[in-house]
NUDOVO-546856 format. One record per residue (C-alpha): residue in three letters; x, y, z. Coordinates in nm, 3 decimals. Layout:
<atoms>
r / east / north / up
ALA / X / Y / Z
...
</atoms>
This chain:
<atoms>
r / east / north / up
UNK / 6.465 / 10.925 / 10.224
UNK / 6.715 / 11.064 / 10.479
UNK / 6.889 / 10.712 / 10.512
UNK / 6.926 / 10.749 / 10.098
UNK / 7.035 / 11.095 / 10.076
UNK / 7.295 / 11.002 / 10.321
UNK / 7.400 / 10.689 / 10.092
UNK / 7.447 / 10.967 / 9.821
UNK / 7.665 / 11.214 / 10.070
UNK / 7.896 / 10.898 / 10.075
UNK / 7.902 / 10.838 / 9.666
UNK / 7.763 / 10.489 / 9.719
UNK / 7.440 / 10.571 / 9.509
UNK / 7.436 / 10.785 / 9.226
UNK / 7.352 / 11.163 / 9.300
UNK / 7.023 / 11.360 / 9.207
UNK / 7.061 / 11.442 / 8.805
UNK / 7.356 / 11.205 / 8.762
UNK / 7.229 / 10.909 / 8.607
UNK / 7.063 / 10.903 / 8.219
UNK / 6.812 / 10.693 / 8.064
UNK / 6.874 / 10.550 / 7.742
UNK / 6.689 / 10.807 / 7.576
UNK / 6.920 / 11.125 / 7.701
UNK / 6.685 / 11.194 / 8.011
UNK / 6.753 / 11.216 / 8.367
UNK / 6.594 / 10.960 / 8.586
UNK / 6.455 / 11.046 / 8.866
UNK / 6.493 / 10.852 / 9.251
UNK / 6.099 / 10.764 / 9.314
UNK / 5.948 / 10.556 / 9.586
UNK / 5.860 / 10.208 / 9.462
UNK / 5.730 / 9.945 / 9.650
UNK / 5.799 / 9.644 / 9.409
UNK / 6.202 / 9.715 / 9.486
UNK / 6.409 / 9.574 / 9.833
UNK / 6.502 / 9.932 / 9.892
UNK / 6.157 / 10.085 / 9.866
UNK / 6.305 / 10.332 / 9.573
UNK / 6.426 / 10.274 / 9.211
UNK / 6.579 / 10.537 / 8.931
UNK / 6.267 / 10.566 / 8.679
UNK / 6.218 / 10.797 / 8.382
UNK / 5.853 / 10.884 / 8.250
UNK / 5.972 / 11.180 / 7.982
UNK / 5.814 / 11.185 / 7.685
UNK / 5.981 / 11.192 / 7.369
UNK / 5.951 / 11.111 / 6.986
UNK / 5.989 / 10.804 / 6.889
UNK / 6.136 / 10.737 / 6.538
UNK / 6.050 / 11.110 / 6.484
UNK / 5.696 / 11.070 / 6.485
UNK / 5.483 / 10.904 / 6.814
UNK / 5.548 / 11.048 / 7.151
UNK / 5.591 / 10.822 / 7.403
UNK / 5.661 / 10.752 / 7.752
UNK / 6.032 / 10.675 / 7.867
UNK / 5.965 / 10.371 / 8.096
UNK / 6.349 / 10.365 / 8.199
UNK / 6.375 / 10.170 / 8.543
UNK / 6.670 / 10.090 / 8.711
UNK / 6.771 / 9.959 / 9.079
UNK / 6.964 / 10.175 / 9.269
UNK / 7.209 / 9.917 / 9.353
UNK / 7.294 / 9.883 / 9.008
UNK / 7.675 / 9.933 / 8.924
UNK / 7.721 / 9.976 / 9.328
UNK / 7.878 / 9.824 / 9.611
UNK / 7.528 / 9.626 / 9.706
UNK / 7.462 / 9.516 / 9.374
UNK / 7.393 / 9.143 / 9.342
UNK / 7.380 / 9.121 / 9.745
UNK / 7.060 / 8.962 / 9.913
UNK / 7.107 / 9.154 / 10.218
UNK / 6.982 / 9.466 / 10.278
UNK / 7.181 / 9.798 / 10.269
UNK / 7.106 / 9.894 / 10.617
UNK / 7.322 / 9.511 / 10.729
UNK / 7.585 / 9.611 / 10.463
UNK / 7.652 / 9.925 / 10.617
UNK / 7.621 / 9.796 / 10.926
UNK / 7.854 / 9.549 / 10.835
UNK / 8.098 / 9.816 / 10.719
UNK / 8.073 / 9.972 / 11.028
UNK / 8.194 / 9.703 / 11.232
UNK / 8.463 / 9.576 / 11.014
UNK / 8.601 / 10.012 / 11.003
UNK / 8.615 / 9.928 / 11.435
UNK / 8.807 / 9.612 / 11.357
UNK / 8.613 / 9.377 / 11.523
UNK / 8.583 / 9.006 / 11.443
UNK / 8.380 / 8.833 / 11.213
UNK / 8.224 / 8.637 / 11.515
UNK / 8.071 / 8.970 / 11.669
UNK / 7.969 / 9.097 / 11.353
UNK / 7.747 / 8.853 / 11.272
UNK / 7.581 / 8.755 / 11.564
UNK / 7.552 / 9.167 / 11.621
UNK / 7.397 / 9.207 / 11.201
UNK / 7.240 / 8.814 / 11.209
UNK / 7.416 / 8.694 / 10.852
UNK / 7.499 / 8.327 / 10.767
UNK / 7.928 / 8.237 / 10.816
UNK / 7.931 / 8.273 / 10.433
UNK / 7.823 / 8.619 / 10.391
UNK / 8.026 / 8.763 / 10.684
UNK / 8.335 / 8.610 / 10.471
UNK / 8.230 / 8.704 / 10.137
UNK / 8.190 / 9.064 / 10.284
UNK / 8.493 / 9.093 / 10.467
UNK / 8.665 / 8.973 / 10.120
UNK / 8.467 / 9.255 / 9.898
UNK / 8.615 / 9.522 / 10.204
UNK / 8.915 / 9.395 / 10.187
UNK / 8.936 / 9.472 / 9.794
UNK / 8.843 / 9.838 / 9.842
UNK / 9.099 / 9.922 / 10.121
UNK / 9.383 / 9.670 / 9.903
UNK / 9.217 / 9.914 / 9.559
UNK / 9.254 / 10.286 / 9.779
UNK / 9.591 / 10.188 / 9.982
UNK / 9.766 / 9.958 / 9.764
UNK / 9.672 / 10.073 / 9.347
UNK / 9.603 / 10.396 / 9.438
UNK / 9.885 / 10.484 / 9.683
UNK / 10.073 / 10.831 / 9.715
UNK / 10.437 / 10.751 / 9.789
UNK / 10.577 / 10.858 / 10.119
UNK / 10.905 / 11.062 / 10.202
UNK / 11.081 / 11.350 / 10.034
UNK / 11.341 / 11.581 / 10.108
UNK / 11.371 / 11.692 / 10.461
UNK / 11.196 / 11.319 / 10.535
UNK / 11.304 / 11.031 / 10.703
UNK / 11.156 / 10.662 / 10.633
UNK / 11.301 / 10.305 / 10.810
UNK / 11.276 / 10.026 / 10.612
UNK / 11.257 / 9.664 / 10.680
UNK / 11.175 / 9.331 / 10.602
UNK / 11.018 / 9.063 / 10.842
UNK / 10.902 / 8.740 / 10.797
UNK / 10.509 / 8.668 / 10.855
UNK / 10.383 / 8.335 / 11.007
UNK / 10.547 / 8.106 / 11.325
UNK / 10.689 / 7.763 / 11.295
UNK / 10.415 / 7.607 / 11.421
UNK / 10.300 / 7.216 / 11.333
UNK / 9.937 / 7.088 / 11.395
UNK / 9.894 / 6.764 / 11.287
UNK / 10.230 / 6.757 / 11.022
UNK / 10.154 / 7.063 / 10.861
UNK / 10.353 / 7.398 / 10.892
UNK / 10.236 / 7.737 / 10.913
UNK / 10.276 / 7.871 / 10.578
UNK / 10.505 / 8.194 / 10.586
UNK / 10.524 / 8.513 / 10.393
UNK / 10.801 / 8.786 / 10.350
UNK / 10.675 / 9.149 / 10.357
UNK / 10.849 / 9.420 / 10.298
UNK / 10.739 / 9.747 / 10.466
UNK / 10.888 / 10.192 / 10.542
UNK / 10.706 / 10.392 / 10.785
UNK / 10.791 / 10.761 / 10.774
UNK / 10.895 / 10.942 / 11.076
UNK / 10.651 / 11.190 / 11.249
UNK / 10.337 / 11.084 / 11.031
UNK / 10.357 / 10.732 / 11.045
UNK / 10.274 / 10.721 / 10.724
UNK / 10.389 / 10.321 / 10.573
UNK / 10.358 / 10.088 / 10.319
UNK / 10.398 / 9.670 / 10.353
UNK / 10.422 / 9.453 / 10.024
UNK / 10.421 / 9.104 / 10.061
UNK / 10.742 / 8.971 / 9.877
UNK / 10.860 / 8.629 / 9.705
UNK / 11.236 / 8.741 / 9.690
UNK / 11.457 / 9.005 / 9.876
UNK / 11.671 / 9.060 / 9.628
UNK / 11.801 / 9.372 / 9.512
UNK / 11.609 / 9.388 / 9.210
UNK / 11.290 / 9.359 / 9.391
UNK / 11.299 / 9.580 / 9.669
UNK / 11.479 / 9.858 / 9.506
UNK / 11.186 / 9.862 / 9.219
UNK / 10.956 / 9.881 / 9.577
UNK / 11.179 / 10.165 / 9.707
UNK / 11.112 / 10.382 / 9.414
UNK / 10.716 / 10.290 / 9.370
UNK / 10.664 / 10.372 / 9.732
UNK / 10.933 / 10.647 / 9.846
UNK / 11.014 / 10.932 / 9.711
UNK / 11.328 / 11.085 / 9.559
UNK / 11.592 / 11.293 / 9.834
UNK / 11.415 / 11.071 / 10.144
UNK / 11.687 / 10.991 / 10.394
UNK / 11.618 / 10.600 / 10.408
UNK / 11.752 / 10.416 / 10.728
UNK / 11.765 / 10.065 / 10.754
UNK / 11.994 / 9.740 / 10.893
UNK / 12.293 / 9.616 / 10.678
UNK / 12.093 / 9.401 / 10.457
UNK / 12.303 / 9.374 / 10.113
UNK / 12.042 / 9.468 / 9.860
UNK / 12.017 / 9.806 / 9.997
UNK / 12.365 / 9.921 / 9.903
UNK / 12.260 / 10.153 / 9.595
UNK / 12.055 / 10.387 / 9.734
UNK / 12.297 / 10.632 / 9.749
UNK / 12.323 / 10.550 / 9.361
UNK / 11.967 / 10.607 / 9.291
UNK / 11.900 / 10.935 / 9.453
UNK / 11.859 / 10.908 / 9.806
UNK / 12.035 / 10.974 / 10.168
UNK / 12.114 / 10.621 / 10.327
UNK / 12.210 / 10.542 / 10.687
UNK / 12.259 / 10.199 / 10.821
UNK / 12.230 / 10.009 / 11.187
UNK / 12.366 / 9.675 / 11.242
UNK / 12.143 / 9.477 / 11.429
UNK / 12.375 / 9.193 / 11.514
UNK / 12.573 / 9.490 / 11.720
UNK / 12.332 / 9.735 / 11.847
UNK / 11.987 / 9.907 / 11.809
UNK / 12.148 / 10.278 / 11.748
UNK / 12.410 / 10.375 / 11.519
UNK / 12.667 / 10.526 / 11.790
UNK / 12.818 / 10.803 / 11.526
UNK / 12.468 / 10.890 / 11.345
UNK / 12.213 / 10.768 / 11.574
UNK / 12.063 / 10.579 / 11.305
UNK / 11.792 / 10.315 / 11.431
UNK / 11.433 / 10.161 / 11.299
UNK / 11.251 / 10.152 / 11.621
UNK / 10.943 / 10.251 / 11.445
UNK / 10.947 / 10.033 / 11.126
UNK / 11.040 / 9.721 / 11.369
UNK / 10.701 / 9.898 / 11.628
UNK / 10.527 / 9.882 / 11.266
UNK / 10.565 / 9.523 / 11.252
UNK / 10.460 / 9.408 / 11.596
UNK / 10.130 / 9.584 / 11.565
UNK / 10.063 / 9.455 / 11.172
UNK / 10.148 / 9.089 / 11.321
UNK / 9.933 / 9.106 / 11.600
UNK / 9.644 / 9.250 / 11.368
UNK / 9.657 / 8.916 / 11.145
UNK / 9.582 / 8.747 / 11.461
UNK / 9.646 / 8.370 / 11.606
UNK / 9.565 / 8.157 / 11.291
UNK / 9.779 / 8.101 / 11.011
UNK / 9.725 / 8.290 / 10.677
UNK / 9.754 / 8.181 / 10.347
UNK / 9.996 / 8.417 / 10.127
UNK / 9.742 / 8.491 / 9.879
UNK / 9.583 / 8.646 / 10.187
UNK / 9.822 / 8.905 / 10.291
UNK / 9.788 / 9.141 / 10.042
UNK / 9.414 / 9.189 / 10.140
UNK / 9.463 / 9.149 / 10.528
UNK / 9.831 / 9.421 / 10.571
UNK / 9.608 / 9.676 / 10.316
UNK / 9.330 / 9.667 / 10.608
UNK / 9.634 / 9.715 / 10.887
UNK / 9.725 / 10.014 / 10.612
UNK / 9.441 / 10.140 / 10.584
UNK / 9.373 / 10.170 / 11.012
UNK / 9.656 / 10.287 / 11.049
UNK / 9.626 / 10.562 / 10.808
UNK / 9.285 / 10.712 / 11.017
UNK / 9.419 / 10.699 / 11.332
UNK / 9.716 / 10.900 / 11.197
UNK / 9.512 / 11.155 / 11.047
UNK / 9.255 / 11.141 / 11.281
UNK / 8.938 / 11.029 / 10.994
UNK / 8.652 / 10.855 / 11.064
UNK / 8.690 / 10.502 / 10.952
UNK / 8.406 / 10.481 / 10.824
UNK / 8.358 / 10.789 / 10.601
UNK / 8.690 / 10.706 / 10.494
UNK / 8.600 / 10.335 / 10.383
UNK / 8.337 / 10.464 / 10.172
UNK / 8.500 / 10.740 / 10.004
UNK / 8.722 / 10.496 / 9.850
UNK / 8.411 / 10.297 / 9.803
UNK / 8.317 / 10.512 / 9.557
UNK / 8.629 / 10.567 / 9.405
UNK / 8.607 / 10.141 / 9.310
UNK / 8.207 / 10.155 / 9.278
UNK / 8.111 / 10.470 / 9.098
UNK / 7.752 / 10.406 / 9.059
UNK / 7.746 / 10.736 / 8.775
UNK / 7.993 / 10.503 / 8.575
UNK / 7.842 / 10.193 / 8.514
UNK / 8.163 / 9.916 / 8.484
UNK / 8.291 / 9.803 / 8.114
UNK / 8.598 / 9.706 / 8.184
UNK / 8.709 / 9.378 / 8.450
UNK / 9.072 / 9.489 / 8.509
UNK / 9.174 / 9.137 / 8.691
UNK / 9.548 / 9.194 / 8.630
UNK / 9.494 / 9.479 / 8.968
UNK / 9.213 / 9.221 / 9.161
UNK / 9.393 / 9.159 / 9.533
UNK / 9.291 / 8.777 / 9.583
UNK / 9.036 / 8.718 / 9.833
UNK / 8.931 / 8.356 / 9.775
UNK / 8.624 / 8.271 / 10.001
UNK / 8.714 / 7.940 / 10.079
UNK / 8.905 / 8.069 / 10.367
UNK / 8.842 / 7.809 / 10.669
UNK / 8.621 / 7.914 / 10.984
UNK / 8.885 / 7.954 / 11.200
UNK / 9.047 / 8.194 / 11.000
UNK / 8.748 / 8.396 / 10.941
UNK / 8.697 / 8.450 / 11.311
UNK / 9.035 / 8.555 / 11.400
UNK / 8.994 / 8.895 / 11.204
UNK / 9.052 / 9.173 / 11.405
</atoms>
């Protein structure tokens, strides 16, 4: 009971007097031997059935239902383990010889996490900045020129801020750099009266226009502006460290979305000092309310996380 009451401290099951039968009562969490978990939401009011009889509610209902585990074969104790280990950003190779799950089901899992960081980081983002705030932005190009056997690492623009003092950042993954495209970025992710720094890069020109401070550095000349000082030693720091956390392998660029909203998501607990994995599940719940059972598939906001990624890829998530 303690490891289920601490399930419910995390919203990943339904609370105590949460959850109703079809008949308006509320089911109750009872021991049951014929379910994986050893417990089951069951309902045994009586009530009036076509206002005459009274019955028995016989309203039973898994407690994975409408939750993070439902549908999975493995237990709930592996699946938080699981989470666990992928919050201390280990790779998939340690996890499952540590938890003892097939290739498969480490990928499949490390797919369903990466929707719930790309759902809390990326949908449900607060944008960073303001007045009194600095943020660097950038763009950098993802993926090496590297051939193996005639084929070429496939590469993917990202565009990406990181706000002075918190460290608070963003990266999109972007087909074009136009100006179109990364001011409509600009204004989803920062906010109004930032002072934005960043290199000489054309498409940046307006911001001035469009209601915030703009300083520039030209890379091809120097690191620091001379006159204002103006450099983005942290947003180009930003991008080392999200590189290095895709690892060695090449990733495909429906990928990235999934894999930088992990880095995002890291980043964002060391910064505020959170516990990864309180944190993971939090927005867990915010994704897989079990007290609001899912009627709606909203697929236009799915991140892509196609398990058909190759072995070699799996492994080299860190």
């Amino acid at each position: 009971m303690v490891v289920i009451e601490q399930l419910q401290s995390w919203g990943l099951i339904a609370k105590n007097k949460s959850l109703k039968c079809k008949n308006g009562h509320f089911a109750k969490l009872c021991p049951h031997a014929d379910y994986t978990d050893g417990f089951v939401w069951r309902c045994r009011e009586r009530f009036s059935k076509n206002n005459k009889k009274m019955v028995n509610c016989d309203f039973k209902q898994s407690i994975r239902k409408d939750t993070f585990f439902e549908k999975s074969h493995l237990s709930i104790y592996r699946i938080v383990m699981f989470s666990y280990l992928w919050t201390e950003n280990v790779s998939l190779t340690f996890i499952k010889s540590q938890i003892d799950i097939a290739q498969q089901s480490a990928v499949d899992w490390a797919s369903f996490h990466r929707e719930v960081v790309f759902d809390g980081m990326i949908l449900r983002h607060e944008k960073i900045g303001g007045v009194g705030k600095i943020v660097e932005i950038d763009e950098s190009k993802f993926g090496r020129r590297k051939y193996y056997r005639g084929h070429r690492v496939e590469g993917q623009w990202v565009f990406g801020g990181v706000e002075r003092v918190t460290g608070k950042c963003f990266l999109v993954p972007v087909e074009r750099r136009d100006k179109d495209t990364l001011l409509a970025l600009i204004k989803e992710w920062i906010l109004p009266g930032t002072l934005v720094i960043s290199d000489c890069w054309k498409s940046y020109d307006c911001l001035k226009d469009e209601g915030y401070e703009h300083l520039t550095v030209n890379h091809s000349i120097q690191f620091k502006h001379p006159d204002t000082g103006a450099h983005t030693n942290n947003v180009e720091g930003m991008w080392r460290h999200a590189k290095a956390s895709m690892g060695q392998y090449s990733r495909k660029k429906r990928f990235y979305a999934g894999y930088l909203a992990k880095h995002i998501f890291l980043k964002y607990c060391r910064n505020l000092n959170l516990n990864p994995l309180d944190e993971f599940f939090r927005l867990t719940s915010l994704l897989y309310d079990p007290s609001k059972p899912k009627t709606v598939n909203d697929s236009d906001n799915e991140v892509v996380t196609d398990t058909s990624e190759s072995e070699s890829e799996a492994e080299s998530e860190n």
